[in-house]
KOLKENU-741421 format. One record per residue (C-alpha): x, y, z; residue in one letter. Coordinates in steps of 0.5 Angstrom, whole numbers, plus 500, padded with zeros to 3 digits. Example, Ala and Ser with C-alpha at 12.3 -4.5 7.8 and 13.67 -1.06 7.14 Angstrom:
2
u = 525 v = 491 w = 516 rest = A
u = 527 v = 498 w = 514 rest = S
This chain:
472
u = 355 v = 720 w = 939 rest = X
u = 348 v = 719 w = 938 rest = X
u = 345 v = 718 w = 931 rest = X
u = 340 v = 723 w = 930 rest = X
u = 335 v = 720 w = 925 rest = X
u = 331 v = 715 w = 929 rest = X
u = 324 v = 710 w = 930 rest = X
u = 320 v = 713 w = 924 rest = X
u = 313 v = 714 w = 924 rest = X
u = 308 v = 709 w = 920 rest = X
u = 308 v = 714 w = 913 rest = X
u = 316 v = 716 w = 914 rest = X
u = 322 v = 712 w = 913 rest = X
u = 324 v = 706 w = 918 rest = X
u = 330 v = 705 w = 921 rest = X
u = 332 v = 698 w = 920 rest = X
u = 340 v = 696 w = 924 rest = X
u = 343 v = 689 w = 921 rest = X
u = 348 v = 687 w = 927 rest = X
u = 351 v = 683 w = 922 rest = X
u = 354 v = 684 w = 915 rest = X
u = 356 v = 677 w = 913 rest = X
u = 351 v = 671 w = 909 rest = X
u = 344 v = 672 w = 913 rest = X
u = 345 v = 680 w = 914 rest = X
u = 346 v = 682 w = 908 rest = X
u = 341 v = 677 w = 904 rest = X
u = 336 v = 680 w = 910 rest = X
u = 339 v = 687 w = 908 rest = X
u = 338 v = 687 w = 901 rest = X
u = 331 v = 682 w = 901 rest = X
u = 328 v = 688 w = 905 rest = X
u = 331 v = 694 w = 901 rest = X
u = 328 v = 690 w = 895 rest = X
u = 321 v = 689 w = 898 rest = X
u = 320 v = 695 w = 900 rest = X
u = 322 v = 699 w = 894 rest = X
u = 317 v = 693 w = 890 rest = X
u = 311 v = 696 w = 896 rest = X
u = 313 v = 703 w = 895 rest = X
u = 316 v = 704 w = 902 rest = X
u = 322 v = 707 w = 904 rest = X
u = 328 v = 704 w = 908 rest = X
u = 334 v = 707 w = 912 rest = X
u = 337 v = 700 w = 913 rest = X
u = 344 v = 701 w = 917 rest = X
u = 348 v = 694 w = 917 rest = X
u = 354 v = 694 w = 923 rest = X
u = 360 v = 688 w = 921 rest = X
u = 366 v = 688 w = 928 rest = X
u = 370 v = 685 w = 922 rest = X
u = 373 v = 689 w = 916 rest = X
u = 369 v = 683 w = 913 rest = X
u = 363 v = 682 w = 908 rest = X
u = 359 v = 678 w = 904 rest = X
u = 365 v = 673 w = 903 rest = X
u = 365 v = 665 w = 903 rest = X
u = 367 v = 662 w = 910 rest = X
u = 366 v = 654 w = 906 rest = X
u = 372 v = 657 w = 901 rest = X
u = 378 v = 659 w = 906 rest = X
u = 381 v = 652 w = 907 rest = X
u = 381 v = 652 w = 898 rest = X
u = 384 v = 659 w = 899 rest = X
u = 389 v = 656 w = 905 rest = X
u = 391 v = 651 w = 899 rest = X
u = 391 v = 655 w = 893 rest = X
u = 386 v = 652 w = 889 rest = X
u = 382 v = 660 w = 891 rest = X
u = 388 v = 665 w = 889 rest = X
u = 386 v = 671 w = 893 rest = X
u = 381 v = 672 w = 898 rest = X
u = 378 v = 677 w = 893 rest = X
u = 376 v = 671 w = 889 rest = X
u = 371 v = 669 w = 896 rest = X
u = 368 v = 675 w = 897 rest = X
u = 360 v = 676 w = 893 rest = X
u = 359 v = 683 w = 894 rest = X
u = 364 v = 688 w = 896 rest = X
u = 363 v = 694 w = 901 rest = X
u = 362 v = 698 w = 896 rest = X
u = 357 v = 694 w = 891 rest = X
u = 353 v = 694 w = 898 rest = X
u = 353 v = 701 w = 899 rest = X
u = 351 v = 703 w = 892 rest = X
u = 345 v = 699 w = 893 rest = X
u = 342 v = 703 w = 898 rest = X
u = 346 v = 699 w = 904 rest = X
u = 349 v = 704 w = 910 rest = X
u = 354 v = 699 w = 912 rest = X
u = 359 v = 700 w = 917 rest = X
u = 365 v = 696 w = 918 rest = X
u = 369 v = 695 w = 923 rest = X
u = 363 v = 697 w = 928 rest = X
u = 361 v = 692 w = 934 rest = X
u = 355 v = 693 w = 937 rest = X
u = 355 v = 694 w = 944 rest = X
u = 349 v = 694 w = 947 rest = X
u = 341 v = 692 w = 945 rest = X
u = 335 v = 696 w = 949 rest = X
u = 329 v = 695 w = 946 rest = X
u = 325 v = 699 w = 951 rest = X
u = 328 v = 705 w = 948 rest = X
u = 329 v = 701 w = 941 rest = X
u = 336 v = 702 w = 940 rest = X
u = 342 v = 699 w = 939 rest = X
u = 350 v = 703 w = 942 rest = X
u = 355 v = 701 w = 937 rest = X
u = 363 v = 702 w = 938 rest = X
u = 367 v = 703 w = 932 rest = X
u = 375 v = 701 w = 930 rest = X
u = 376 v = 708 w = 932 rest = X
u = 373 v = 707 w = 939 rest = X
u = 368 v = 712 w = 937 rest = X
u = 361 v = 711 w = 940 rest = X
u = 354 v = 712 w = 937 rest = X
u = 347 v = 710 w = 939 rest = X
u = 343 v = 707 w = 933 rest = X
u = 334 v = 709 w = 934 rest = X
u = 331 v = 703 w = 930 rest = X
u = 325 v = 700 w = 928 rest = X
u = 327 v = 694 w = 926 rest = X
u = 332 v = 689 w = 930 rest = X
u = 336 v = 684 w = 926 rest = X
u = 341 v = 680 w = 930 rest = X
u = 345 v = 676 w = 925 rest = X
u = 352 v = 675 w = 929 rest = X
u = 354 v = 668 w = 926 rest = X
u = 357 v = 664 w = 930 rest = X
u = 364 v = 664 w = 934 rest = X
u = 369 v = 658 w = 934 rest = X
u = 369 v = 654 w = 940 rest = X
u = 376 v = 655 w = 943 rest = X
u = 379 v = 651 w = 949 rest = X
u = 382 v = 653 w = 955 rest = X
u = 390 v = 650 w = 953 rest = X
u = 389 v = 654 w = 947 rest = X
u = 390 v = 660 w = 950 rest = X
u = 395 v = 663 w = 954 rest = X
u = 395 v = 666 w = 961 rest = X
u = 392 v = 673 w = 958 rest = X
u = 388 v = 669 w = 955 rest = X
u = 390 v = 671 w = 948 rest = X
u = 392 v = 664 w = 943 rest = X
u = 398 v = 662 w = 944 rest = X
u = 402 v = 662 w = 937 rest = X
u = 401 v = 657 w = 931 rest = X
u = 394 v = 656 w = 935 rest = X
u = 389 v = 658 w = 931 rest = X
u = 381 v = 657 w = 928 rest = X
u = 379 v = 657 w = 920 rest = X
u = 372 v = 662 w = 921 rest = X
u = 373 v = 667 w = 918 rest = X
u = 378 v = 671 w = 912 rest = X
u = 382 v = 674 w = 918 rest = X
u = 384 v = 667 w = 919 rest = X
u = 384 v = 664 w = 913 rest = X
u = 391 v = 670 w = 913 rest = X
u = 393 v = 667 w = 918 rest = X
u = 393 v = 661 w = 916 rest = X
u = 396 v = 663 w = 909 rest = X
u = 402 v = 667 w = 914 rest = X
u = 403 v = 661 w = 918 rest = X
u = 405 v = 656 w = 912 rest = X
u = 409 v = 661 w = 909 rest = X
u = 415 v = 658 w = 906 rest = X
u = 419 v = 661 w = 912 rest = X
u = 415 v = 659 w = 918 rest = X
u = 419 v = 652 w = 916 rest = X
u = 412 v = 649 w = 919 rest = X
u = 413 v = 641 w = 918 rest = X
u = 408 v = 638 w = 922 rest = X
u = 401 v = 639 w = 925 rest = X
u = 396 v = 638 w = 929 rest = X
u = 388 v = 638 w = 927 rest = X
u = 384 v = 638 w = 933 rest = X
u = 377 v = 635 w = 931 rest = X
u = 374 v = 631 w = 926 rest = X
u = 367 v = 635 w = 923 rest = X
u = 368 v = 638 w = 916 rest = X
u = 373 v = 643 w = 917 rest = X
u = 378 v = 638 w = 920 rest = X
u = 378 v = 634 w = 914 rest = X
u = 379 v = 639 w = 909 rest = X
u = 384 v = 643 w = 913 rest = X
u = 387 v = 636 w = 913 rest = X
u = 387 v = 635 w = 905 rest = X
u = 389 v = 642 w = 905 rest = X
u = 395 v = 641 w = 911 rest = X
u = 397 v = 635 w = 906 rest = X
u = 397 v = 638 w = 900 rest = X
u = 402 v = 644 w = 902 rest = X
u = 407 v = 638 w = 905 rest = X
u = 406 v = 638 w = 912 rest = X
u = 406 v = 632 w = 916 rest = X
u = 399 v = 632 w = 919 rest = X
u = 396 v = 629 w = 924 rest = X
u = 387 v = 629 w = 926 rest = X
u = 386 v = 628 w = 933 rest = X
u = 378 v = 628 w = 935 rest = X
u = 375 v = 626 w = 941 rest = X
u = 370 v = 621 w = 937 rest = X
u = 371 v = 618 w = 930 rest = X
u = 371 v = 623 w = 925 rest = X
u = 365 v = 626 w = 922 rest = X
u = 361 v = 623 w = 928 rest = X
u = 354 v = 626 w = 924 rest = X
u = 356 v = 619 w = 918 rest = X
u = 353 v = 611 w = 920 rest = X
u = 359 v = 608 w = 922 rest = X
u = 361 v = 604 w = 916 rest = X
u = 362 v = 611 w = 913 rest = X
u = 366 v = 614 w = 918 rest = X
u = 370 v = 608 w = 918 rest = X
u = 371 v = 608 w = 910 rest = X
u = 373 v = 616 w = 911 rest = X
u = 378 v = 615 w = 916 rest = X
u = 381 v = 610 w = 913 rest = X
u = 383 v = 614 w = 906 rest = X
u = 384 v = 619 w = 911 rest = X
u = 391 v = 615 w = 913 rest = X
u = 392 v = 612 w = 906 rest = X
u = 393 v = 618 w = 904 rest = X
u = 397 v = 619 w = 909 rest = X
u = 394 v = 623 w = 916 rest = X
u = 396 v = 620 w = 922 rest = X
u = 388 v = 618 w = 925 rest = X
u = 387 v = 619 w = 932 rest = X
u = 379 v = 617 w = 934 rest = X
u = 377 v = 617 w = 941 rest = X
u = 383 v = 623 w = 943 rest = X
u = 383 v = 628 w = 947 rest = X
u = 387 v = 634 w = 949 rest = X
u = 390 v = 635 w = 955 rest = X
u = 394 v = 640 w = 952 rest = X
u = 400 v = 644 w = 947 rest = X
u = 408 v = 646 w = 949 rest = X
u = 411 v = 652 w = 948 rest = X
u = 418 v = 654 w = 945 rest = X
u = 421 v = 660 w = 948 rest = X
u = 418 v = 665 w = 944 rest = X
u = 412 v = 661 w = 946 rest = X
u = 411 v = 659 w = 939 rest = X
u = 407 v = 651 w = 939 rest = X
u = 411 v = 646 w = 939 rest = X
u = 408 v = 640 w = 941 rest = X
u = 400 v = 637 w = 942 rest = X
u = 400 v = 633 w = 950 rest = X
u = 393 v = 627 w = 949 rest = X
u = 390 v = 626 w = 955 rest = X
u = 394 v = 619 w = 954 rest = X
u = 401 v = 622 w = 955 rest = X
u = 403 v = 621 w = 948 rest = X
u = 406 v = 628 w = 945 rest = X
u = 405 v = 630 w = 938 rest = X
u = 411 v = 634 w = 935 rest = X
u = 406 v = 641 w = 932 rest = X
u = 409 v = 647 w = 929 rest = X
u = 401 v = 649 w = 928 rest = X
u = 396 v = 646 w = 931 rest = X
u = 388 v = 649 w = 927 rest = X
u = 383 v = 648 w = 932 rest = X
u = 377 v = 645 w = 929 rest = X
u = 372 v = 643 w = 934 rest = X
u = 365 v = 647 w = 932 rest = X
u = 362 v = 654 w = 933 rest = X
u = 357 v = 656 w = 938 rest = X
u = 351 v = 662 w = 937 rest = X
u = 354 v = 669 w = 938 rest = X
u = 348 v = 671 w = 942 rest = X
u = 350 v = 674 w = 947 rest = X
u = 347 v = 681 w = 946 rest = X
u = 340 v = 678 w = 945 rest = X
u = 341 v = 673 w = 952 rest = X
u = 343 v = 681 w = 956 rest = X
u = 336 v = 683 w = 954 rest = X
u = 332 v = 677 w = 955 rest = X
u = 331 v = 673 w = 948 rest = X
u = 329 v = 667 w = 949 rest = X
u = 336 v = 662 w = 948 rest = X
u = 335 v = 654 w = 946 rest = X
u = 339 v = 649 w = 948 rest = X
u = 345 v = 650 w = 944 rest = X
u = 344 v = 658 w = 946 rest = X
u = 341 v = 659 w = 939 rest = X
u = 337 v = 665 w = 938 rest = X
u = 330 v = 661 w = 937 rest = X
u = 325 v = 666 w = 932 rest = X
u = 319 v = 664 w = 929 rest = X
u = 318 v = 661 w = 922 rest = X
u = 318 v = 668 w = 919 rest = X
u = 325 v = 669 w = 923 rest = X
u = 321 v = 674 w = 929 rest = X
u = 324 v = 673 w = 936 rest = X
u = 320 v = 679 w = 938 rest = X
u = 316 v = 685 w = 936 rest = X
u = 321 v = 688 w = 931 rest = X
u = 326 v = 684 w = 934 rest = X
u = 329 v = 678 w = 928 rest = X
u = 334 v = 673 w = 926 rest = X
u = 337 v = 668 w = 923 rest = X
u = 343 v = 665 w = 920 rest = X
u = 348 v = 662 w = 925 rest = X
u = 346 v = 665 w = 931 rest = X
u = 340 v = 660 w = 930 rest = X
u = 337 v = 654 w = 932 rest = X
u = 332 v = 651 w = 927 rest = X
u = 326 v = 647 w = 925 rest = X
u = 328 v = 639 w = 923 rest = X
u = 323 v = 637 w = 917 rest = X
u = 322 v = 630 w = 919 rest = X
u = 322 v = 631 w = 926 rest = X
u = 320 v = 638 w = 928 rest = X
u = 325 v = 638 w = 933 rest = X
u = 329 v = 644 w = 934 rest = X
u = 337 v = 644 w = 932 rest = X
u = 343 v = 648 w = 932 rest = X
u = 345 v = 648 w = 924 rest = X
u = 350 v = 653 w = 922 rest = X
u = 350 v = 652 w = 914 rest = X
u = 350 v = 658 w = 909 rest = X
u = 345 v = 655 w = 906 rest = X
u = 341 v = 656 w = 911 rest = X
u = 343 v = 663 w = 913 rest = X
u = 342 v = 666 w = 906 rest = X
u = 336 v = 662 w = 906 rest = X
u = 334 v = 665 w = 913 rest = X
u = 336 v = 671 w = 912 rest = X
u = 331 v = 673 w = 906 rest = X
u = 326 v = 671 w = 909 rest = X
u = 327 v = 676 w = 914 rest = X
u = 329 v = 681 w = 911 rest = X
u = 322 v = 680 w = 907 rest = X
u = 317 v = 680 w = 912 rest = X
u = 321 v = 687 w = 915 rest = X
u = 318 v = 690 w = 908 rest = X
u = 311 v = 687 w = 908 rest = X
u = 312 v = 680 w = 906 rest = X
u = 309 v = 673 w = 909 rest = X
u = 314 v = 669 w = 908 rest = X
u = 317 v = 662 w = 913 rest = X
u = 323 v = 659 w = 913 rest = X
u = 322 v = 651 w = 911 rest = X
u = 326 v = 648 w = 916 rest = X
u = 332 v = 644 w = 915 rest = X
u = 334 v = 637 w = 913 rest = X
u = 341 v = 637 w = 915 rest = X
u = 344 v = 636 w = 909 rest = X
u = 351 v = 637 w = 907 rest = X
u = 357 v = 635 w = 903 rest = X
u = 365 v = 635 w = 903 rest = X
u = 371 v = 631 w = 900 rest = X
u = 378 v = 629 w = 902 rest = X
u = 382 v = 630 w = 895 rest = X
u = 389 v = 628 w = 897 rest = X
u = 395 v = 624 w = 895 rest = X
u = 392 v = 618 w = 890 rest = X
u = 385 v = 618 w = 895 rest = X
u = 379 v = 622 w = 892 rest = X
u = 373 v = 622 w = 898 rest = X
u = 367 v = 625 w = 897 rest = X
u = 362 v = 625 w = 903 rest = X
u = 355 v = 626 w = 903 rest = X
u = 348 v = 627 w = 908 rest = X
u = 341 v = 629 w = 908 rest = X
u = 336 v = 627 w = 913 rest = X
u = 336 v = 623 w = 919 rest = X
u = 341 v = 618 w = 921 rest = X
u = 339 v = 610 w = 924 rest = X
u = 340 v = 615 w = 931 rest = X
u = 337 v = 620 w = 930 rest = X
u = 331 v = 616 w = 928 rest = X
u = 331 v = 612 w = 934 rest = X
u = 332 v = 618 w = 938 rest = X
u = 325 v = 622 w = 935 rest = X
u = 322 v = 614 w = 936 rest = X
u = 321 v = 613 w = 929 rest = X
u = 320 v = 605 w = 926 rest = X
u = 326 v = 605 w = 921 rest = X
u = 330 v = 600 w = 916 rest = X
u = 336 v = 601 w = 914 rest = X
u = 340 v = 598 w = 908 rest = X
u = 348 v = 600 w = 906 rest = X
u = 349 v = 599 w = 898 rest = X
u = 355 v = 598 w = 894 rest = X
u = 355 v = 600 w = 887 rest = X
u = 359 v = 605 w = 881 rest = X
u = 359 v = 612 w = 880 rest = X
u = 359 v = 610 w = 872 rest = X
u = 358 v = 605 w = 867 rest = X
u = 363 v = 600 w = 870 rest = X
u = 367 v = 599 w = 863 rest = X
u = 369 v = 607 w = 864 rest = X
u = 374 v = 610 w = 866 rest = X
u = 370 v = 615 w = 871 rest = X
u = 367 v = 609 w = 875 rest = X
u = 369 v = 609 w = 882 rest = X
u = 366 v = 607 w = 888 rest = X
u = 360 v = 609 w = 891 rest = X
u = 357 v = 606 w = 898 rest = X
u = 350 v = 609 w = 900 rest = X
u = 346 v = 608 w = 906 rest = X
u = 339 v = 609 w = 906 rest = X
u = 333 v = 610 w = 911 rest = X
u = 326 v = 609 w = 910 rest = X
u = 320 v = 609 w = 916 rest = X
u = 318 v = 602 w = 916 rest = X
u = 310 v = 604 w = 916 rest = X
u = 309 v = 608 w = 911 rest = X
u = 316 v = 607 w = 907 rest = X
u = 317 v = 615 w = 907 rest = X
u = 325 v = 616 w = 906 rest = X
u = 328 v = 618 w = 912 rest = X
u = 335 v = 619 w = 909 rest = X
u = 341 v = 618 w = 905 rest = X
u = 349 v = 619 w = 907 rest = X
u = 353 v = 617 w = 901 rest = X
u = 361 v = 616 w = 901 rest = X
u = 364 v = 614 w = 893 rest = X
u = 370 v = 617 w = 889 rest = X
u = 369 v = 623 w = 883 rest = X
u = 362 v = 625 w = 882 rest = X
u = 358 v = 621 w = 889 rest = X
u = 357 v = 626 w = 893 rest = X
u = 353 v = 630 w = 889 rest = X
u = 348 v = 625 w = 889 rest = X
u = 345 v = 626 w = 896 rest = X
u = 341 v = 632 w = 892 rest = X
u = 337 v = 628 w = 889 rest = X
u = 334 v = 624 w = 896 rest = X
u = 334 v = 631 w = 899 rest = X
u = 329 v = 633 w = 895 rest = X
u = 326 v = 627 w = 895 rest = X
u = 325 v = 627 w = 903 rest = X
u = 323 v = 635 w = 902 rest = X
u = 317 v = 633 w = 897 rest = X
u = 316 v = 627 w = 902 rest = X
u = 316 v = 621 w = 897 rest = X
u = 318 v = 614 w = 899 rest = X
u = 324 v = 609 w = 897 rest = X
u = 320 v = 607 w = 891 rest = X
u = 318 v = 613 w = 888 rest = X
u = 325 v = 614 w = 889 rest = X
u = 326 v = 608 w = 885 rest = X
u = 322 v = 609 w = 880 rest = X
u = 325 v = 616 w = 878 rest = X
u = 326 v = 618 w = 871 rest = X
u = 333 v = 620 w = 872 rest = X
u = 338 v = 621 w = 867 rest = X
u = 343 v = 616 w = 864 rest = X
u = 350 v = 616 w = 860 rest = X
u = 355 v = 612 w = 861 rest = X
u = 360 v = 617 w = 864 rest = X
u = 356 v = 619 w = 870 rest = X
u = 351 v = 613 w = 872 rest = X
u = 349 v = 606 w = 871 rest = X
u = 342 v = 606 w = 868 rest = X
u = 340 v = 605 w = 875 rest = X
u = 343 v = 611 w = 879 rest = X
u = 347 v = 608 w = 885 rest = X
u = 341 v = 612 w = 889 rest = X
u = 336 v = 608 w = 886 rest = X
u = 339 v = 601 w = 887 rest = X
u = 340 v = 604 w = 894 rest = X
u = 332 v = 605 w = 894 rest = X
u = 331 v = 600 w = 890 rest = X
u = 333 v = 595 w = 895 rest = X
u = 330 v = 597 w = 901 rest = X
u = 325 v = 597 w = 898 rest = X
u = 325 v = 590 w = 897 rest = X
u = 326 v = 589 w = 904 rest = X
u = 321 v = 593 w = 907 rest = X
């Protein structure tokens, strides 16, 4: 089927298709319908979403695989609906096939197998990103085996929830990586009584300095996890339905698993773009310019990108809904007429680990001891112990921060954070330090805010910063 309204002329309304429809495409879809009804111009705006899903919170499913979120709905920002009523033709369950940009069309297959050619004048490729699934967890077919799964998407998070339903009578599992989703799948796994046991090739959350790191894995296991650092898979048993029985390490040891939740990260779905010769980075991200333009009418964001580091300039692989939703306005502006750029990214991110008596939150921003020694920059860098409250209060816990400043100029570089209630949070108070550019002594002279209940009167950063200082 070929869709009969196509590429327009400068005085009659543009076509623009979104391949896409989660956190950049429909913020980059809805920032154009904006803008163009703010500039007088008219938009025929067609979004195309392979799944049955829109505008949900993919960072809120191991809380609705818990329980703390009661139903999927309650992830889902804007409904198909909602979508459709402010002027989106979104099409889900719709997987774009083919990109010609000579002919500046997009071929598209329904659930129903039906297929359609969509003429368009502006091209937004927001296809997120796929989850990494090893070799062993398929079967020969290439299907996953039974009681394998990732946690992407809502359609996992179903699965999830299937899985761990009292009558599977699932008793162990196995976490396979150590990055944010296999910490929180753990305190999920955890707090639905499930043996659990993390197994990730290096130590968990790499990206930290490893004292923190150390400080995680060991509330980890006291909270019970069996930890498994420097572990690699060599493979899964099966039972006679073909159902997981068992995790085989590369050591020999075999871990007894009735579910085994893949957690080893994602990697850009770009494969439309990379058949018609868009460049790729490193990572195979799409690499747009500031404004999110690859090519004459042809753009993208969100998790199929690679972006800009602040600090450095290099470019990275950040897949973050922060970034996309940010990514995703930019470009959905600049299709209406706008001039606006994409700041860069400071690799900020948080997490917690609440279960059985530990209470873990852990946070980064900015540039790590390695990674400043990787871009060649002169660092100090200094691990702080201090309170997240008054001392005399019953809110204190601990909190531990690591600061990085440039030796030269002193600029703060980064902060990671790993403390008890209230700690994580922190880490946005030197984000935005190290987005203004200021230095571990501005930061320490900050006038930040004081009460007994949530800081001693010098705010754990400040003391972190404080001290560095002193030793610059």
């Amino acid at each position: 089927m070929h869709d009969t309204s196509g590429p327009s002329s400068d005085n009659a309304t543009r076509r623009v298709v979104v391949v896409g429809g989660d956190a950049a495409g429909m913020s980059a879809a809805h920032a154009a319908l904006r803008g163009a009804h703010a500039r007088g111009h008219a938009l025929d705006l067609v979004v195309l979403e392979r799944t049955g899903h829109t505008s949900y919170s993919a960072c809120g499913i191991p809380y609705w695989i818990s329980g703390d979120v009661a139903a999927a709905d309650d992830l889902v920002a804007r409904t198909y609906q909602q979508h459709r009523d402010l002027g989106v033709d979104l099409r889900l369950g719709t997987r774009a096939t083919a990109v010609d940009l000579d002919r500046r069309t997009v071929t598209a297959i329904d659930d129903t197998e039906t297929s359609t050619m969509l003429e368009f004048d502006e091209l937004v490729f927001a296809t997120g990103a796929a989850p990494i699934v090893p070799d062993w967890a398929r079967t020969d077919t290439g299907a996953l085996i039974s009681g394998v799964h990732p946690v992407k998407n809502l359609d996992d998070g179903a699965v999830w929830l299937d899985l761990l339903a009292p009558h599977r009578n699932v008793r162990d599992a196995v976490i396979v990586g150590g990055g944010y989703i296999g910490v929180e799948m753990a305190e999920t796994l955890l707090r639905r009584d499930v043996r659990t046991t993390l197994l990730t090739h290096g130590t968990v959350l790499g990206n930290l300095e490893p004292v923190l790191s150390d400080r995680v894995a060991a509330g980890l296991r006291a909270a019970g996890i069996d930890l498994r650092s420097h572990t690699e898979v060599a493979g899964v048993q099966v039972d006679s339905t073909g159902r997981v029985r068992a995790v085989t390490t590369a050591t020999g040891d075999e871990l007894p698993a009735d579910a085994v939740v893949l957690a080893v990260g994602v990697r850009p779905a770009t494969e439309l773009g990379a058949a018609v010769g868009l460049p790729l980075g490193s990572d195979g991200g799409y690499l747009p310019d500031p404004t999110g333009r690859l090519a004459p009418g042809v753009w993208a964001a969100g998790d199929c990108c690679e972006c800009r580091h602040r600090i450095t300039g290099a470019v990275l692989f950040a897949p973050l809904g922060t970034h996309a939703n940010k990514q995703g306005r930019v470009v959905g502006d600049n299709i209406a007429g706008g001039r606006a750029e994409f700041a860069g990214v400071l690799g900020s991110s948080i997490t917690r680990f609440v279960a059985d008596g530990v209470h873990l939150e852990i946070s980064r921003t900015g540039l790590s001891t390695a990674e400043a020694a990787a871009a060649g920059i002169d660092y100090a860098d200094l691990l702080t112990e201090s309170d997240t409250a008054s001392g005399y209060m019953p809110e204190a816990d601990p909190i531990a921060v690591q600061v990085v400043a440039g030796t030269a100029d002193r600029r703060l570089l980064g902060m990671q954070i790993v403390g008890g209630r209230g700690a994580g949070k922190r880490i946005d108070t030197a984000a935005a330090a190290i987005w203004g550019g200021l230095t571990v002594d501005d930061l320490a002279a900050m006038d930040l805010a004081y009460s007994p209940p949530f800081a001693t009167v010098w705010d754990a950063v400040q003391i972190a910063a404080r001290r560095l200082a002193d030793r610059l």
